[in-house]
Every structure is written in structure tokens, then in C-alpha cells.
DSSP file (Angstrom, degrees, kcal/mol; ACC not computed):
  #  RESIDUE AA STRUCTURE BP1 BP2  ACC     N-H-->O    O-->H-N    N-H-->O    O-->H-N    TCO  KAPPA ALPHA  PHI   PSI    X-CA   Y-CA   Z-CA
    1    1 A X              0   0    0      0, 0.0    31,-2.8     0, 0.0     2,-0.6   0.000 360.0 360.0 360.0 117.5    0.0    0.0    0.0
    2    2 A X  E     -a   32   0A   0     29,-0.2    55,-0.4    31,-0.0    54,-0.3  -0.603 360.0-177.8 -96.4  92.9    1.1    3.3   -0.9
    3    3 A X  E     -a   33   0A   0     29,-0.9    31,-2.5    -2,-0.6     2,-0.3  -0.188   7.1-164.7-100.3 169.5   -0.4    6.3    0.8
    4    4 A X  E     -aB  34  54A   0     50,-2.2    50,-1.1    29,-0.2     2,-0.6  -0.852  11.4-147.1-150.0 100.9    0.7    9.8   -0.4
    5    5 A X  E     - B   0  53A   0     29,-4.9     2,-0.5    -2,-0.3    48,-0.2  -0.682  20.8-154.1 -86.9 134.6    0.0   13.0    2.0
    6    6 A X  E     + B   0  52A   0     46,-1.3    46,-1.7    -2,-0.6    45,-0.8  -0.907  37.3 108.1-110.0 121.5   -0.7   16.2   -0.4
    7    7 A X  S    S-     0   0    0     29,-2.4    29,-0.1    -2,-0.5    35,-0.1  -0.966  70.2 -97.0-174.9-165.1   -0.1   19.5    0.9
    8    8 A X  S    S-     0   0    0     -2,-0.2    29,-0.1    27,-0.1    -1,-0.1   0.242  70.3 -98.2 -94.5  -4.2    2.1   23.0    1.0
    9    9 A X  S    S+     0   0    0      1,-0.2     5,-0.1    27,-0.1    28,-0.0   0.146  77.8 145.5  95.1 -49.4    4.0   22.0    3.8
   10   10 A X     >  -     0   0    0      3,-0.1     4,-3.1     1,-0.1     3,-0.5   0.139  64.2 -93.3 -60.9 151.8    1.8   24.1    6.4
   11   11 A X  H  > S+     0   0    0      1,-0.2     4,-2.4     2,-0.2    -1,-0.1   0.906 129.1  52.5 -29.3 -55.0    0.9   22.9   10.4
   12   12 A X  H  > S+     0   0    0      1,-0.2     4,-0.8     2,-0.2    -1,-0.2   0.880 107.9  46.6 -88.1 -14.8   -2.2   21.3    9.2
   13   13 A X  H >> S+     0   0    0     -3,-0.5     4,-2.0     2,-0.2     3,-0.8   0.938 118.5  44.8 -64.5 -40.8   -0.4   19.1    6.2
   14   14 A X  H 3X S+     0   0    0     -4,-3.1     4,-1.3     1,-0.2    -2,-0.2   0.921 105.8  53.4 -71.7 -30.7    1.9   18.1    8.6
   15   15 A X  H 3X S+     0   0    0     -4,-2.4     4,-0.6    -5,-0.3    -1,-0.2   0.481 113.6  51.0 -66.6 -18.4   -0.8   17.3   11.7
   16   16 A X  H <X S+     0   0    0     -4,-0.8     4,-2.5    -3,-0.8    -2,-0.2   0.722 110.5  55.2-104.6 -39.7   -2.7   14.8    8.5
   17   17 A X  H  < S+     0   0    0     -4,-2.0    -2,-0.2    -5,-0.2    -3,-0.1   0.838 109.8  36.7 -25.2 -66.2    0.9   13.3    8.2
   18   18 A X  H >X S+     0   0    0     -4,-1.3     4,-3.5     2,-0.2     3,-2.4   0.883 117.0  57.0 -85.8 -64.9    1.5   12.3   11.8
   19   19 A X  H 3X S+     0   0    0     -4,-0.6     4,-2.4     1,-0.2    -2,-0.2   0.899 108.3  43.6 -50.0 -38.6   -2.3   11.2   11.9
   20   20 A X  H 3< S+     0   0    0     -4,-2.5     4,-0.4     2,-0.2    -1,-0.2   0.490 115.1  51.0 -85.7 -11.6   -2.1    8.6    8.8
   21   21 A X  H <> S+     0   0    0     -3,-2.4     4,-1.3     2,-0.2    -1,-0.2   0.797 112.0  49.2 -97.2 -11.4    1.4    7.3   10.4
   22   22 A X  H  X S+     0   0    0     -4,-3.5     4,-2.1     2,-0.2     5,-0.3   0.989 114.5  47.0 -44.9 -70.8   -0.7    6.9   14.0
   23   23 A X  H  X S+     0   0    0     -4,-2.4     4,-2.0     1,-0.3     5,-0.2   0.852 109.1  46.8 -68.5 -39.4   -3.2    5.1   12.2
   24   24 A X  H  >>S+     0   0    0     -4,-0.4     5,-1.6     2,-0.2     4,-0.6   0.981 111.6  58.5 -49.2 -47.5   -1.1    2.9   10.5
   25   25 A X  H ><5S+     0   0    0     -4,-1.3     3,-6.9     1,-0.3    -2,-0.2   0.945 106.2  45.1 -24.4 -94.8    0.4    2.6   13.9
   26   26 A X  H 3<5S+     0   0    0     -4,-2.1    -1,-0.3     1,-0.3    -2,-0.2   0.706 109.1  58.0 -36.6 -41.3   -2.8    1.3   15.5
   27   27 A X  H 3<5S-     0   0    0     -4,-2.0    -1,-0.3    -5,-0.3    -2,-0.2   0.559  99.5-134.6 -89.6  -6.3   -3.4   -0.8   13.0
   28   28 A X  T <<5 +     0   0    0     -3,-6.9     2,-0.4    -4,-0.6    -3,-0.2   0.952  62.1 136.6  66.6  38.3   -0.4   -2.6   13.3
   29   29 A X      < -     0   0    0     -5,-1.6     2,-0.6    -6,-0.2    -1,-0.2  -0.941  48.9-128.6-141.7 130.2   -0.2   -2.2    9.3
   30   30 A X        +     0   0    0     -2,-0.4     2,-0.3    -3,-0.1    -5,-0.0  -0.851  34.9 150.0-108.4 150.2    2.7   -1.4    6.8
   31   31 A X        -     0   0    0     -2,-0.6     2,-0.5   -10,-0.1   -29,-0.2  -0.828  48.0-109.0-140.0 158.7    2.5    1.3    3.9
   32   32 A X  E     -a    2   0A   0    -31,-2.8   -29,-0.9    -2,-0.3     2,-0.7  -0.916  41.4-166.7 -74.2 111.7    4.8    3.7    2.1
   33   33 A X  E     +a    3   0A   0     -2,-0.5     2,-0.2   -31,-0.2   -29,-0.2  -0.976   9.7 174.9-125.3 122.8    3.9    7.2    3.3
   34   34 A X  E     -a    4   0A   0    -31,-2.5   -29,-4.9    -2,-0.7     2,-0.1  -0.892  28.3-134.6-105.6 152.8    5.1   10.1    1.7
   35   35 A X        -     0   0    0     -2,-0.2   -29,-0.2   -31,-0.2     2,-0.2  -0.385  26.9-176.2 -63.0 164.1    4.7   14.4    1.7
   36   36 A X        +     0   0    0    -31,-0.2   -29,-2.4    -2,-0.1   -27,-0.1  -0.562  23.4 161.1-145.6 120.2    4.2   15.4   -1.4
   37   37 A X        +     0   0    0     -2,-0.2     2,-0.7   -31,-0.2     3,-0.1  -0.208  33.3 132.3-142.7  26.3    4.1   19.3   -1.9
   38   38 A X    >>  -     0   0    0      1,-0.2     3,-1.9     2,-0.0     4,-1.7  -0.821  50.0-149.7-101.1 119.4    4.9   19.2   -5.8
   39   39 A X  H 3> S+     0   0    0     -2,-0.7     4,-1.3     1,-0.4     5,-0.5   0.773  89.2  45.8 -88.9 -16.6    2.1   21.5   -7.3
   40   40 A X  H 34 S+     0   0    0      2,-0.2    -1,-0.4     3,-0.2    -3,-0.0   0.158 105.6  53.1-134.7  83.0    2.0   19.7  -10.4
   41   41 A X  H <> S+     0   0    0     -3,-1.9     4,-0.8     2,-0.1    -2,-0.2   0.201 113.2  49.4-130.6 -38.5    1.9   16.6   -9.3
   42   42 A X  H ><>S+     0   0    0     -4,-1.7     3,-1.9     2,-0.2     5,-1.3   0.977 112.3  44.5 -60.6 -46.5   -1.0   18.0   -7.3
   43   43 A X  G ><5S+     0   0    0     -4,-1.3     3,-6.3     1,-0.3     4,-0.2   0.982 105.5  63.4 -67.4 -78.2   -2.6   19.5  -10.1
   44   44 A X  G 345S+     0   0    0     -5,-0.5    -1,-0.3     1,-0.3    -2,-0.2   0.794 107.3  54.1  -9.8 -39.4   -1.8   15.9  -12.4
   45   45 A X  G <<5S-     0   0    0     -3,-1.9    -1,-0.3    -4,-0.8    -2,-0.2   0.368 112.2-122.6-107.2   1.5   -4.2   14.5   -9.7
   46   46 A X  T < 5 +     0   0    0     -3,-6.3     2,-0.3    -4,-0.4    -3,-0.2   0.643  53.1 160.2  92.2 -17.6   -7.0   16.6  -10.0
   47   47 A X      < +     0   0    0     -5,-1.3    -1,-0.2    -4,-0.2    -2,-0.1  -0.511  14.6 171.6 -99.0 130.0   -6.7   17.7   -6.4
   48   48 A X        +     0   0    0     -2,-0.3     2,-0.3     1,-0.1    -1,-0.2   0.872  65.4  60.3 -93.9 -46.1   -8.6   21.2   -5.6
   49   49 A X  S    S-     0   0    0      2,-0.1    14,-1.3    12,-0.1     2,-0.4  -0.793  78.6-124.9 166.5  81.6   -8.2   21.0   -2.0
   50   50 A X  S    S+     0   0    0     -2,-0.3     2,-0.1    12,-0.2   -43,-0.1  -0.794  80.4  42.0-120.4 157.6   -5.3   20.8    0.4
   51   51 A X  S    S+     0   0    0    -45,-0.8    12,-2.7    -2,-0.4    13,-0.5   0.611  83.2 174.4-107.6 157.6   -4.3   18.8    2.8
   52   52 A X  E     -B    6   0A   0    -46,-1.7   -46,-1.3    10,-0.3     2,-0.3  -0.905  34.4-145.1-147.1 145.2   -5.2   15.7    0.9
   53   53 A X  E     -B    5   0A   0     -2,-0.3     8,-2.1   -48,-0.2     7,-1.5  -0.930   9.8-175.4-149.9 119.4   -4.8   11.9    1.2
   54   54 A X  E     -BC   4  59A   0    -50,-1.1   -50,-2.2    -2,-0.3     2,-0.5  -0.797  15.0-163.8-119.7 145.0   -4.2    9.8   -2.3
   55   55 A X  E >  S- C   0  58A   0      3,-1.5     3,-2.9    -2,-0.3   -52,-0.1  -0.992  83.0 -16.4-121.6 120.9   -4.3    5.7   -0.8
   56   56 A X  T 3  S-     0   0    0     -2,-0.5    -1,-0.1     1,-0.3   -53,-0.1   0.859 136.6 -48.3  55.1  54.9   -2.7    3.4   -3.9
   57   57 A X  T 3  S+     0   0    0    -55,-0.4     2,-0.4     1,-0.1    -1,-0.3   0.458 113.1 114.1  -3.3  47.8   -3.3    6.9   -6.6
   58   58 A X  E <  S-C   55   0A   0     -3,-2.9    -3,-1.5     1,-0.0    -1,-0.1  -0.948  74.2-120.5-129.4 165.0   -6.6    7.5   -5.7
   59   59 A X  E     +C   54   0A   0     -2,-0.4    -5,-0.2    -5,-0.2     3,-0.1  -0.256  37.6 166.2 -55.4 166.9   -7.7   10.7   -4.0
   60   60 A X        +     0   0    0     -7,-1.5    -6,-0.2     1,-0.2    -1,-0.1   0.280  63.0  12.0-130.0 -73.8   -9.3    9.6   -0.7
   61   61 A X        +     0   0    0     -8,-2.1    -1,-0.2     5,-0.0    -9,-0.1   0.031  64.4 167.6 -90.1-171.8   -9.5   12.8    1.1
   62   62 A X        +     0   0    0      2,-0.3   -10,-0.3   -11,-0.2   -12,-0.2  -0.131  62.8  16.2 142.5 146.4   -9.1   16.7    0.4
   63   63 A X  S    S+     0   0    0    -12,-2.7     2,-0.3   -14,-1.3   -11,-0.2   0.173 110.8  68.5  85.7 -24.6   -9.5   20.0    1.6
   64   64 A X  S    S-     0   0    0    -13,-0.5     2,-0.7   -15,-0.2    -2,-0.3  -0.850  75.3-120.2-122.7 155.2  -10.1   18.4    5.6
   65   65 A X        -     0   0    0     -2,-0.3   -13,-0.0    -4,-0.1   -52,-0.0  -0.673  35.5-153.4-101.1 107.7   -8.4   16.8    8.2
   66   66 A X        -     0   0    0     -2,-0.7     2,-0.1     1,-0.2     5,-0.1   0.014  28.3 -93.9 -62.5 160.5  -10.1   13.4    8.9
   67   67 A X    >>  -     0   0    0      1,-0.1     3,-3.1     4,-0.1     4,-1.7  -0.466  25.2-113.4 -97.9 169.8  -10.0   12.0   11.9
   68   68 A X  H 3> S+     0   0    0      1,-0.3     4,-1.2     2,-0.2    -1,-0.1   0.913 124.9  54.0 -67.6 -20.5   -7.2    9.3   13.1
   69   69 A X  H 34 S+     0   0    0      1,-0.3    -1,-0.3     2,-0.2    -3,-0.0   0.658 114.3  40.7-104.3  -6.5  -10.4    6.8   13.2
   70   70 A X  H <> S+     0   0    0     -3,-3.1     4,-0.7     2,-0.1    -1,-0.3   0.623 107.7  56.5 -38.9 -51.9  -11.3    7.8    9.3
   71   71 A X  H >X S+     0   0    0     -4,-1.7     3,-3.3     2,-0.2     4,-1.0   0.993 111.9  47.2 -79.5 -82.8   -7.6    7.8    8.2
   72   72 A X  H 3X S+     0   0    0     -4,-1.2     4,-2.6     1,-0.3    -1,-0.2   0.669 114.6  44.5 -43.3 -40.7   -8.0    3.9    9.7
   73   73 A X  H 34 S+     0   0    0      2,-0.2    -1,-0.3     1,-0.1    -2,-0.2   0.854 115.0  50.0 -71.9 -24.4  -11.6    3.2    7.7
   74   74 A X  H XX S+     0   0    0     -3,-3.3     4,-1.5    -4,-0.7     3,-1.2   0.960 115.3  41.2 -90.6 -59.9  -10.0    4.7    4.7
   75   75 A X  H 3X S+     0   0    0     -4,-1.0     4,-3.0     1,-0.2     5,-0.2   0.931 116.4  51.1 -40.8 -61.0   -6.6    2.3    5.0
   76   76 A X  H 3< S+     0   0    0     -4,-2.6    -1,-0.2     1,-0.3    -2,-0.2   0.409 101.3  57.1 -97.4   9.1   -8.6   -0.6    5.9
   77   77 A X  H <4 S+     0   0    0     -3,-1.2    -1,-0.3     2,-0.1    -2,-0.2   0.554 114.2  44.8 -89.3 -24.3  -11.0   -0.3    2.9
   78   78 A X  H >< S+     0   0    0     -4,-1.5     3,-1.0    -5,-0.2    -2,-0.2   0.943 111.9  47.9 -81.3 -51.1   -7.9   -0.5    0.8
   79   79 A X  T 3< S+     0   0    0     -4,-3.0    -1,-0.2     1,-0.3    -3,-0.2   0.584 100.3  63.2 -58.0  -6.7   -6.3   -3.2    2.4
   80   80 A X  T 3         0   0    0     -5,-0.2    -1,-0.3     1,-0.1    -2,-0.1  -0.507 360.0 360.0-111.0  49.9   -9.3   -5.3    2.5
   81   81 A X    <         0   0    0     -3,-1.0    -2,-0.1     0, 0.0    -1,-0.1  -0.202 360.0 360.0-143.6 360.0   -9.1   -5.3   -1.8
């Protein structure tokens, strides 16, 4: 699984960051997680909306930060594919 946090950089990209390596955490599950703050890579993706969460390249999230116990339903819809 590859998850891929989209954002500028800013407090709340980094705070969606931290949550999605928690939840991985908690879930006792491994992934690839990356930042990614390259704007057209964002823009390639469609994505309107930052902070952002692309699971395996497709968007999941955007524009909010979900909470750790989201980030976990989001992971464990992919991981159950």
C-alpha cells in the first residue's frame, strides 16, 4: 500500500501526516507514506483542496483533516481489496 499525504508544507499538512502514520500505527499495518508538496503533481491528480490523502493513486481525502479513526476506515477499505 502506498499512501501519499498532499499539501504545501503548512501545520495542518503536517498534523494529517503524523495522523495517517498513528493510524497505520494502531493498525499494526505497513505502507509507504510520503509528503508530497509538488504543485503539479498535485494538479496531475486533480486535487482542488489541500491537505489531501491519495491511498494506492486515488484521492481519498481533500480539503479536511479526517480524523485518526477515518484515516483507519479509509486504510482498511484499501487493504481489504
Amino acid at each position: 500500500m502506498d499512501i501519499k499525504v498532499f499539501g504545501v508544507g503548512c501545520p495542518r499538512c503536517h498534523q494529517l501526516l503524523m495522523e495517517v502514520i498513528n493510524a497505520l500505527a494502531e493498525l499494526d499495518l505497513e505502507a509507504g507514506v510520503d509528503m508530497v508538496d509538488d504543485s503539479q503533481v498535485i494538479k496531475s491528480l486533480k486535487i482542488t483542496s489541500l491537505p489531501a490523502i491519495v491511498i494506492d493513486g486515488k484521492v481519498k481525502t481533500a480539503g479536511k483533516i479526517p480524523t485518526r479513526q477515518e484515516i483507519k476506515k479509509l486504510i482498511l477499505e484499501v487493504a481489504q481489496t
